[in-house]
N, CA, C and O atoms as CSV, one atom per row, in Angstrom:
chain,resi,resn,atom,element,x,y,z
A,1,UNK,N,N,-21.072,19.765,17.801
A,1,UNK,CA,C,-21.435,18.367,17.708
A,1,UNK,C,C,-20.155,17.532,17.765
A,1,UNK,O,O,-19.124,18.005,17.286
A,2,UNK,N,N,-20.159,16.203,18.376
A,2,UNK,CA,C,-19.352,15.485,18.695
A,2,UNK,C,C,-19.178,14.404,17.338
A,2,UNK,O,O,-20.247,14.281,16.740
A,3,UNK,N,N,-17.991,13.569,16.719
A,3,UNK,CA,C,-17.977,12.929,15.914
A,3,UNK,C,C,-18.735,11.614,16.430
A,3,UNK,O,O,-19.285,10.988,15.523
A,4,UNK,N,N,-18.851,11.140,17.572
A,4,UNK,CA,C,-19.966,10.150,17.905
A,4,UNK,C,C,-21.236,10.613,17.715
A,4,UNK,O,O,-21.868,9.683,17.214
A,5,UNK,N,N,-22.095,11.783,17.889
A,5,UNK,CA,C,-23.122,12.567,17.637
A,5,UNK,C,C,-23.240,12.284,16.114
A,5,UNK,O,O,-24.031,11.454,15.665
A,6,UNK,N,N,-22.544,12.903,15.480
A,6,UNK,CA,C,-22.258,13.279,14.177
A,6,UNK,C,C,-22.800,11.645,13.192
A,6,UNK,O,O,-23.499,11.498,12.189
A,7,UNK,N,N,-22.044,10.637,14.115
A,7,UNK,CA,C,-21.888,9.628,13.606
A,7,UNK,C,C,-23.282,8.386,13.738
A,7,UNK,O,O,-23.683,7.535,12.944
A,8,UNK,N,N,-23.657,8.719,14.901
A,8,UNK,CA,C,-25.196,8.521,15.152
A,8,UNK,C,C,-26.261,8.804,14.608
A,8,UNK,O,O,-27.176,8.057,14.261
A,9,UNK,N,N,-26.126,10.213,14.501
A,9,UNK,CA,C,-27.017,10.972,14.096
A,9,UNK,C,C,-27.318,10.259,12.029
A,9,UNK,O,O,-28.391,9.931,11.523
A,10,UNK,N,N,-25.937,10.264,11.387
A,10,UNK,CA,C,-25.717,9.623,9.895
A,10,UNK,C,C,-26.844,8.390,10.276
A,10,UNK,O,O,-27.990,8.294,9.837
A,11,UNK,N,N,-26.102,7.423,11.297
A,11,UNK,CA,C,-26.665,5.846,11.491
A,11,UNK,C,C,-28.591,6.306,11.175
A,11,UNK,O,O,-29.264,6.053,10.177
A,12,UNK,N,N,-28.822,6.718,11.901
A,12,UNK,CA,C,-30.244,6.986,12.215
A,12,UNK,C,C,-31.143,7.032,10.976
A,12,UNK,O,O,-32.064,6.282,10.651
A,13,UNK,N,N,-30.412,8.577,10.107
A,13,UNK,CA,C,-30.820,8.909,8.845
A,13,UNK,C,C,-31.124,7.682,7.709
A,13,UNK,O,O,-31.994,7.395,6.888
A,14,UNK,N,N,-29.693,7.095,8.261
A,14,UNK,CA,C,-29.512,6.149,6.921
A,14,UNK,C,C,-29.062,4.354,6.636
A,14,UNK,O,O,-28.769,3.625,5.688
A,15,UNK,N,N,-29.246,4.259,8.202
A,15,UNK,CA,C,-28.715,2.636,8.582
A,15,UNK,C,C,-29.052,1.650,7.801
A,15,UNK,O,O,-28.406,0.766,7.238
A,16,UNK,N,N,-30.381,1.984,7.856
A,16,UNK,CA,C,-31.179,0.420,6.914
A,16,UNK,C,C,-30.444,0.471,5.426
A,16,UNK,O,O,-29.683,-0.418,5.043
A,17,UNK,N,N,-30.846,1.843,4.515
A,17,UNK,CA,C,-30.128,1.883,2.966
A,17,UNK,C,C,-28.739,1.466,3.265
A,17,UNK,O,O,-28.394,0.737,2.334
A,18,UNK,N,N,-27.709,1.594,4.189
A,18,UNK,CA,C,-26.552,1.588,4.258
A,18,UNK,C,C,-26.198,0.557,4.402
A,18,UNK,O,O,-25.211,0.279,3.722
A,19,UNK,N,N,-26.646,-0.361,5.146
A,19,UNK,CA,C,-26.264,-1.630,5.709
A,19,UNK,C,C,-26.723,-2.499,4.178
A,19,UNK,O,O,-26.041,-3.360,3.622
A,20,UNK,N,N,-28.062,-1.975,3.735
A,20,UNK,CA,C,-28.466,-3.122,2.697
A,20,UNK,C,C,-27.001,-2.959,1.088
A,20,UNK,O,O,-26.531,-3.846,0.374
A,21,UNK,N,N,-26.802,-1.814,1.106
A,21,UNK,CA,C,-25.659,-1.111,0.366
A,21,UNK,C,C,-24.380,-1.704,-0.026
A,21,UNK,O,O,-23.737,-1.760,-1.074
A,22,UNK,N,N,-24.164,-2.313,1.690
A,22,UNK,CA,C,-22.257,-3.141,2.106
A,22,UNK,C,C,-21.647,-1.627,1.926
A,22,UNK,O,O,-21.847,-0.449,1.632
A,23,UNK,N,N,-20.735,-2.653,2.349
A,23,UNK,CA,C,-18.747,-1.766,1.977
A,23,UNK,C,C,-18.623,-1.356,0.897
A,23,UNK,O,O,-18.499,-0.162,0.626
A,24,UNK,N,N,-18.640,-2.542,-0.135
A,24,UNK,CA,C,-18.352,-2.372,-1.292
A,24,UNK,C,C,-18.464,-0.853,-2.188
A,24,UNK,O,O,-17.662,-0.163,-2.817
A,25,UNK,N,N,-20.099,-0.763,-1.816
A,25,UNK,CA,C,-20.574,-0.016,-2.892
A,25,UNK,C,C,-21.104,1.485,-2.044
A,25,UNK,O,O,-21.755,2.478,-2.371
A,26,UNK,N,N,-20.318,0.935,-0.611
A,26,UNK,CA,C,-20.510,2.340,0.298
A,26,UNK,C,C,-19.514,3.142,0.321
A,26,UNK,O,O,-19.551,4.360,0.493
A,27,UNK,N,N,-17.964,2.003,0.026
A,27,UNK,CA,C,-16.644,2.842,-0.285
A,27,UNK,C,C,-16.945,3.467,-1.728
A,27,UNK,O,O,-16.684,4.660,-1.884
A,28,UNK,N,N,-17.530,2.661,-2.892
A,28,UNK,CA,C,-17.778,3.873,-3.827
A,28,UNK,C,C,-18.538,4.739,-4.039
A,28,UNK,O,O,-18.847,5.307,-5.087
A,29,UNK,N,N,-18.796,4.833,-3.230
A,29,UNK,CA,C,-20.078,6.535,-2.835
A,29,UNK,C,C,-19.122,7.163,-2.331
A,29,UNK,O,O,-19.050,8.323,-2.738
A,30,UNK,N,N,-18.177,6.793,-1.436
A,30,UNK,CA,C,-17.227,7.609,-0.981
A,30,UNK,C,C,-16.360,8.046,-2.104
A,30,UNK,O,O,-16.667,9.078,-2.700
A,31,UNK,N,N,-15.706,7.625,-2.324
A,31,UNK,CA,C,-14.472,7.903,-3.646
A,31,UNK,C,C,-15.240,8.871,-4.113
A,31,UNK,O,O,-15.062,10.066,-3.879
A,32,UNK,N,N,-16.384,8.261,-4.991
A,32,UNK,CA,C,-17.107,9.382,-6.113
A,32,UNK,C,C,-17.114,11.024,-5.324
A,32,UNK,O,O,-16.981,12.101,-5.906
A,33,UNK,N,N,-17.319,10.784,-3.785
A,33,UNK,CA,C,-17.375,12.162,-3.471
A,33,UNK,C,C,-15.786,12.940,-3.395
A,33,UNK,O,O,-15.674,14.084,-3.836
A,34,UNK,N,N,-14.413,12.106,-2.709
A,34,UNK,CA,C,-13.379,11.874,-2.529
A,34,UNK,C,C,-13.082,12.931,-3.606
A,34,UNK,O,O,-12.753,14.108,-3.455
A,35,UNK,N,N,-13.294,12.173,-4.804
A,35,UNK,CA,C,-12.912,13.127,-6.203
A,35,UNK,C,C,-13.609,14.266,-6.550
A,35,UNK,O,O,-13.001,15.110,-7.208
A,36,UNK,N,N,-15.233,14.547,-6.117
A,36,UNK,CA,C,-15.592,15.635,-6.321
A,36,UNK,C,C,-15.390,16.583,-5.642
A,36,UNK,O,O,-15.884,17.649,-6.010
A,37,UNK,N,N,-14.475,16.530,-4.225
A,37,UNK,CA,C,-14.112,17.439,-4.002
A,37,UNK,C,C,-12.296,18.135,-4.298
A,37,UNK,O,O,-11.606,19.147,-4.178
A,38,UNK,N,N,-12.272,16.764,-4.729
A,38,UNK,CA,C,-10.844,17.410,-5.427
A,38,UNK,C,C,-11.175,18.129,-6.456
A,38,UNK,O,O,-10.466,19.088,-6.761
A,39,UNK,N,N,-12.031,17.888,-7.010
A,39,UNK,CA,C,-12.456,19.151,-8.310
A,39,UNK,C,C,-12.694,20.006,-7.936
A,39,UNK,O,O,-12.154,20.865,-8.633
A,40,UNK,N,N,-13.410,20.572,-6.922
A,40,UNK,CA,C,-14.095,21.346,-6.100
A,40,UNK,C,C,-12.355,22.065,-5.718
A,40,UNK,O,O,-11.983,23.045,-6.363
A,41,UNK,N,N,-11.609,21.559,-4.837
A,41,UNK,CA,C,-10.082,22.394,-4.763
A,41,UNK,C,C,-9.579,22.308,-6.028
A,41,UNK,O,O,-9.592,23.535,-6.126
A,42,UNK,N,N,-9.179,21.986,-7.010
A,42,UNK,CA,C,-8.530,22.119,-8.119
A,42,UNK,C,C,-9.277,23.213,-9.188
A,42,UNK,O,O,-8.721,23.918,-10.030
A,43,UNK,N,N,-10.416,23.137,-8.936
A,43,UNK,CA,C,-11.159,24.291,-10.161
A,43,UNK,C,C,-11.765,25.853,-9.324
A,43,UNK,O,O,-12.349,26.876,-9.682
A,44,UNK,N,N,-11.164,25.229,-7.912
A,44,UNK,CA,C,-11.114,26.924,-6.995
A,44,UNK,C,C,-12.338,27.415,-7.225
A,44,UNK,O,O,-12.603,28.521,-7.695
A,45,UNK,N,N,-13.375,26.243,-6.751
A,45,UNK,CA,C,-15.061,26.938,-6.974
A,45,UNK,C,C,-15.465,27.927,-5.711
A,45,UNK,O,O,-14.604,28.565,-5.106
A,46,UNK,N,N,-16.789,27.981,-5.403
A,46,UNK,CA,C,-17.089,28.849,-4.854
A,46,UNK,C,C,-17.032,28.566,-3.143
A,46,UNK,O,O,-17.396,27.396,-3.031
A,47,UNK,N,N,-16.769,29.058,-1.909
A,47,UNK,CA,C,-16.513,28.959,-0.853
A,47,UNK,C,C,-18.006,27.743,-0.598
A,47,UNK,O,O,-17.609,26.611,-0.320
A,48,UNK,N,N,-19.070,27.840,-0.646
A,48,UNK,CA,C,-20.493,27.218,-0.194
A,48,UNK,C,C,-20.227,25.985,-0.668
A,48,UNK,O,O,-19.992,25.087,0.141
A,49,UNK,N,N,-20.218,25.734,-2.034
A,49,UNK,CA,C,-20.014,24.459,-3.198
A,49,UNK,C,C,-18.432,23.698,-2.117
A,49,UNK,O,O,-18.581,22.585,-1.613
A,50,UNK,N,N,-17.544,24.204,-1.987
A,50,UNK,CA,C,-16.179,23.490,-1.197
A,50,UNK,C,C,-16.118,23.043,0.125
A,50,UNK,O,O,-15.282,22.266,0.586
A,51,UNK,N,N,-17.136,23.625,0.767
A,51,UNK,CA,C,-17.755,23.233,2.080
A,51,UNK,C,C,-19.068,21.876,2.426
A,51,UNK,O,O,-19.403,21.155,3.366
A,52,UNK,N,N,-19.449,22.124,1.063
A,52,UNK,CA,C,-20.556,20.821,0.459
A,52,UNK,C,C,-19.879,19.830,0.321
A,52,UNK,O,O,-20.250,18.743,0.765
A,53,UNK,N,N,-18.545,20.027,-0.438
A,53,UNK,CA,C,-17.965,18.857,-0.518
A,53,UNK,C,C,-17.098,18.100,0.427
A,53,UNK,O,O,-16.667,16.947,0.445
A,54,UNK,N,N,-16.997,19.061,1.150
A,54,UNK,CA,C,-16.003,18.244,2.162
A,54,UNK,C,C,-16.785,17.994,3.467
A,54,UNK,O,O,-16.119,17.699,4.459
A,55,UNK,N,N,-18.623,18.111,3.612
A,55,UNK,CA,C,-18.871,17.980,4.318
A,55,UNK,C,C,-19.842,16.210,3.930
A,55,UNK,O,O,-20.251,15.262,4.600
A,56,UNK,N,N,-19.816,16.642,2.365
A,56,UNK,CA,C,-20.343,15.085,2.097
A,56,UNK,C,C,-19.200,14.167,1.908
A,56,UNK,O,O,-19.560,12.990,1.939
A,57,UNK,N,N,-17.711,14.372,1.688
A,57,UNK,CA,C,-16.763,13.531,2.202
A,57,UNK,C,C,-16.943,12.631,3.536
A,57,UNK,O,O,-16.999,11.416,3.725
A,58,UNK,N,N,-17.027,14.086,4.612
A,58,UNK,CA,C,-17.328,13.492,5.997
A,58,UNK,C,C,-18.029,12.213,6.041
A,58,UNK,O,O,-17.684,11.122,6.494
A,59,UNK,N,N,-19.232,12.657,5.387
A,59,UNK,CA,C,-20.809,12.185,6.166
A,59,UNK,C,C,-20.646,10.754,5.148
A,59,UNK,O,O,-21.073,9.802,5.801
A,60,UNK,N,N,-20.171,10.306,3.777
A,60,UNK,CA,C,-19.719,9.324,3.861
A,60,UNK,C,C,-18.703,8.545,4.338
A,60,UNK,O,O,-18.781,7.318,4.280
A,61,UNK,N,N,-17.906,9.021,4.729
A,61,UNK,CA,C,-16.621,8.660,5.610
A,61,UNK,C,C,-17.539,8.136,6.834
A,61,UNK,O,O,-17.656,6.912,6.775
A,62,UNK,N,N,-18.105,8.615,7.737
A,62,UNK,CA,C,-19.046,8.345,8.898
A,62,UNK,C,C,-19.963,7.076,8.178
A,62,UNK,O,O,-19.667,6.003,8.703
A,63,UNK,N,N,-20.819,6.969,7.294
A,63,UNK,CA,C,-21.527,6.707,6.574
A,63,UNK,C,C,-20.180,4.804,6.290
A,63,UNK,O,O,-20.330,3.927,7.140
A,64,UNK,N,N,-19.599,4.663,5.656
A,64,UNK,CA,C,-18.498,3.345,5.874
A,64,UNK,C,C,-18.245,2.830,7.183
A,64,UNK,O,O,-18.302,1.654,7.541
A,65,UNK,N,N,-17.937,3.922,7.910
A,65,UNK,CA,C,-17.669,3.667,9.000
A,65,UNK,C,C,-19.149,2.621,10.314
A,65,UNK,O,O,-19.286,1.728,11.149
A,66,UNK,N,N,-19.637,3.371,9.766
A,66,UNK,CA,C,-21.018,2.680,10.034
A,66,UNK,C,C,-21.236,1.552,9.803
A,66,UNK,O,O,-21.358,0.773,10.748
A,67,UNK,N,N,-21.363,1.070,8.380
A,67,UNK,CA,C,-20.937,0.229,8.036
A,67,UNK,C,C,-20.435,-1.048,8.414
A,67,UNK,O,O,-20.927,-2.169,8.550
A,68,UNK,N,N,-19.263,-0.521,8.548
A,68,UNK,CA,C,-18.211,-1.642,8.891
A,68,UNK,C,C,-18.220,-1.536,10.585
A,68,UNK,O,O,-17.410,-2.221,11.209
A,69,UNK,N,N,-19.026,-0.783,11.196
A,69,UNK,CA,C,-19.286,-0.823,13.043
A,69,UNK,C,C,-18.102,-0.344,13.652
A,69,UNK,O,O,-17.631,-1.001,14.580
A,70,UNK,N,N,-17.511,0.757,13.257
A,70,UNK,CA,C,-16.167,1.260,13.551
A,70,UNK,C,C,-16.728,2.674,14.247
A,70,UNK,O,O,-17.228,3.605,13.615
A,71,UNK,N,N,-16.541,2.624,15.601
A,71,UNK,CA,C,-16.735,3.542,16.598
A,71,UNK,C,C,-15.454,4.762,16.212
A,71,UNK,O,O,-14.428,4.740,16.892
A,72,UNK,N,N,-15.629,5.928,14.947
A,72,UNK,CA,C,-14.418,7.248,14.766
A,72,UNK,C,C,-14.216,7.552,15.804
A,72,UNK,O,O,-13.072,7.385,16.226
A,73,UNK,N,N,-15.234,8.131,16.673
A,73,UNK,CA,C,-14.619,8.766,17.835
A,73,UNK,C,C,-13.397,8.185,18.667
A,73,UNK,O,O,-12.503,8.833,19.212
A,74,UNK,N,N,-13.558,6.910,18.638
A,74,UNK,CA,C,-12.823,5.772,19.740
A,74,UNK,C,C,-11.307,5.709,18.887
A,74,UNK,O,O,-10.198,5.810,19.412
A,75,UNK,N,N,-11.651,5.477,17.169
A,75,UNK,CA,C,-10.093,5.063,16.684
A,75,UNK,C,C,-9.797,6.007,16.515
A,75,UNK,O,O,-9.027,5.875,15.563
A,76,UNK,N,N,-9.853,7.633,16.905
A,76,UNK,CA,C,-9.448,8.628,16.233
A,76,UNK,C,C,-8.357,8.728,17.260
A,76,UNK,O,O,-7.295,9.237,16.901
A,77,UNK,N,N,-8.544,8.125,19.014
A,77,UNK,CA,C,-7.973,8.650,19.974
A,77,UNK,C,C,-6.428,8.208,19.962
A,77,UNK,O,O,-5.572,8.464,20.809
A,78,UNK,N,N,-6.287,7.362,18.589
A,78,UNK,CA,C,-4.367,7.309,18.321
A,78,UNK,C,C,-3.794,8.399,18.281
A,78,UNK,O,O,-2.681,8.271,18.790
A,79,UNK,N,N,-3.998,9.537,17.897
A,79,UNK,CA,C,-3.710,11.018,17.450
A,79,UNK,C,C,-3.840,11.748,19.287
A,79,UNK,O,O,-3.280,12.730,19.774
A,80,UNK,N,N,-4.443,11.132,19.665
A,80,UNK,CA,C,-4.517,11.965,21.086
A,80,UNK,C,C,-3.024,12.413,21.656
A,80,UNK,O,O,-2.839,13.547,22.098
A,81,UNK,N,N,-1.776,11.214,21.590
A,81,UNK,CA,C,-0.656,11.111,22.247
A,81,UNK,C,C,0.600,11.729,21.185
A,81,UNK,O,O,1.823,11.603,21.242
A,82,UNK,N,N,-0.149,12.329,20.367
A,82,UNK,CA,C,0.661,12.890,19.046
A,82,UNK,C,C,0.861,12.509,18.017
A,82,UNK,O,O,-0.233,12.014,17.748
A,83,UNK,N,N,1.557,12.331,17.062
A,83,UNK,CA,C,1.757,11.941,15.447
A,83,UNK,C,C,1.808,10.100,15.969
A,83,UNK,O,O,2.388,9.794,17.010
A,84,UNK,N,N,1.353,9.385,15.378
A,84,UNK,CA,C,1.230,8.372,15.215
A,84,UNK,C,C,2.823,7.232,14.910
A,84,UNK,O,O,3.259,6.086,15.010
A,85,UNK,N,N,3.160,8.706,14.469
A,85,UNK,CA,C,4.703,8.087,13.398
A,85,UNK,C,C,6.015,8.309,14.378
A,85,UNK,O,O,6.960,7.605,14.736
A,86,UNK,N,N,5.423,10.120,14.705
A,86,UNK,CA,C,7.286,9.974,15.765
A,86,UNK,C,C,6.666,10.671,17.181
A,86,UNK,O,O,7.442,11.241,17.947
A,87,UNK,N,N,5.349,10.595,17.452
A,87,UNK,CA,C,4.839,10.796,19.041
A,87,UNK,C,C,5.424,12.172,19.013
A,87,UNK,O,O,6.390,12.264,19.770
A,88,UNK,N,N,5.179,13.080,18.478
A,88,UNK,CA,C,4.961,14.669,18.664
A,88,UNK,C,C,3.867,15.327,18.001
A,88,UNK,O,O,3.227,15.212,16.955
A,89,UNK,N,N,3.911,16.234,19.255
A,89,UNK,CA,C,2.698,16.866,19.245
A,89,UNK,C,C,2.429,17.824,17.391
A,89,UNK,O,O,1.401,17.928,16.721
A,90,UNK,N,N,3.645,18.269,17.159
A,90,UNK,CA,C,4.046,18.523,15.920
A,90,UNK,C,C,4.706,17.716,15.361
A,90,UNK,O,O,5.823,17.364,15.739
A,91,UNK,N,N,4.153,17.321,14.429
A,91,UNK,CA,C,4.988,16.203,13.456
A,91,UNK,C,C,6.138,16.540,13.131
A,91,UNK,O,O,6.387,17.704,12.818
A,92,UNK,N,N,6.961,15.682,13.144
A,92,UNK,CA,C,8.670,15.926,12.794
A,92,UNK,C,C,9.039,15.105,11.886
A,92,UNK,O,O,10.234,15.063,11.591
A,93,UNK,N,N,7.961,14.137,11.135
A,93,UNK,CA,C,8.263,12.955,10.088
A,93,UNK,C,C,8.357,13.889,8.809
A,93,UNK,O,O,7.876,14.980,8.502
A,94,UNK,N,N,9.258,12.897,8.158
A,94,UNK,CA,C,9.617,13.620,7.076
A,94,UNK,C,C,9.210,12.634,5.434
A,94,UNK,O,O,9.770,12.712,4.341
A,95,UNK,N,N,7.980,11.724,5.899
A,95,UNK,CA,C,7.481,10.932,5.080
A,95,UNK,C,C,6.295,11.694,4.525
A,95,UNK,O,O,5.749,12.544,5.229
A,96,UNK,N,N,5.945,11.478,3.515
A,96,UNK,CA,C,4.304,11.844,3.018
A,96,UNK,C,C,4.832,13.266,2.815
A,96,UNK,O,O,3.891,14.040,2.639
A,97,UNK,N,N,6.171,13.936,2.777
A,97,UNK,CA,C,5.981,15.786,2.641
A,97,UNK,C,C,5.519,15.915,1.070
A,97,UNK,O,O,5.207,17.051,0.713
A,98,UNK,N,N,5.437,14.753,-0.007
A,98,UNK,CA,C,5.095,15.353,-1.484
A,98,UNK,C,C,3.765,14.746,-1.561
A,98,UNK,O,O,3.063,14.921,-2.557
C-alpha cells in the first residue's frame, strides 16, 4: 500500500469524526499515542503490542494530516534528493546525533 492509499483509505474511515475533532484535539490523540509507544520501546513489550503502536502512531499521523489537507505522499518527496540538511544520500549531519 501506498502512503496516499494509506492516507485515503484513514480519510474515508474517519473524515467526518476528524474534521468535526480540528487540529487541536487531533494533535492530542496523536501525542497520547506518540507516548504510548514510547512505553511500548522503553518497557521492551511484546513484538504484536510494538507494532500496534507504531502503527496507530502512523494512522494518526495520516489522521492530522488529513486534517490539516496535507497531501504525505507529496511533502515526503523532500527526502527524495537526500538528507534535507547536507543533500546525501547518507546523512553526514552531525546535528540531532543525541
Amino acid at each position: 500500500m501506498h502512503i496516499r492509499e494509506f492516507q485515503q483509505l484513514i480519510d474515508r474511515m474517519y473524515s467526518d469524526k476528524d474534521r468535526a475533532r480540528g487540529s487541536a484535539k487531533t494533535f492530542l490523540w496523536f501525542a497520547e499515542e506518540v507516548g504510548e509507544l514510547a512505553s511500548a520501546i522503553a518497557g521492551k513489550t511484546d513484538r504484536a503490542n510494538l507494532e500496534e503502536e507504531f502503527a496507530d502512531v502512523l494512522a494518526w499521523l495520516v489522521t492530522l494530516a488529513n486534517v490539516e489537507g496535507v497531501d504525505l505522499e507529496r511533502a515526503l518527496t523532500k527526502f527524495t534528493g537526500g538528507c534535507p540538511g547536507c543533500g546525501e544520500i547518507v546523512c553526514r549531519c552531525t546535528a540531532k546525533m543525541t
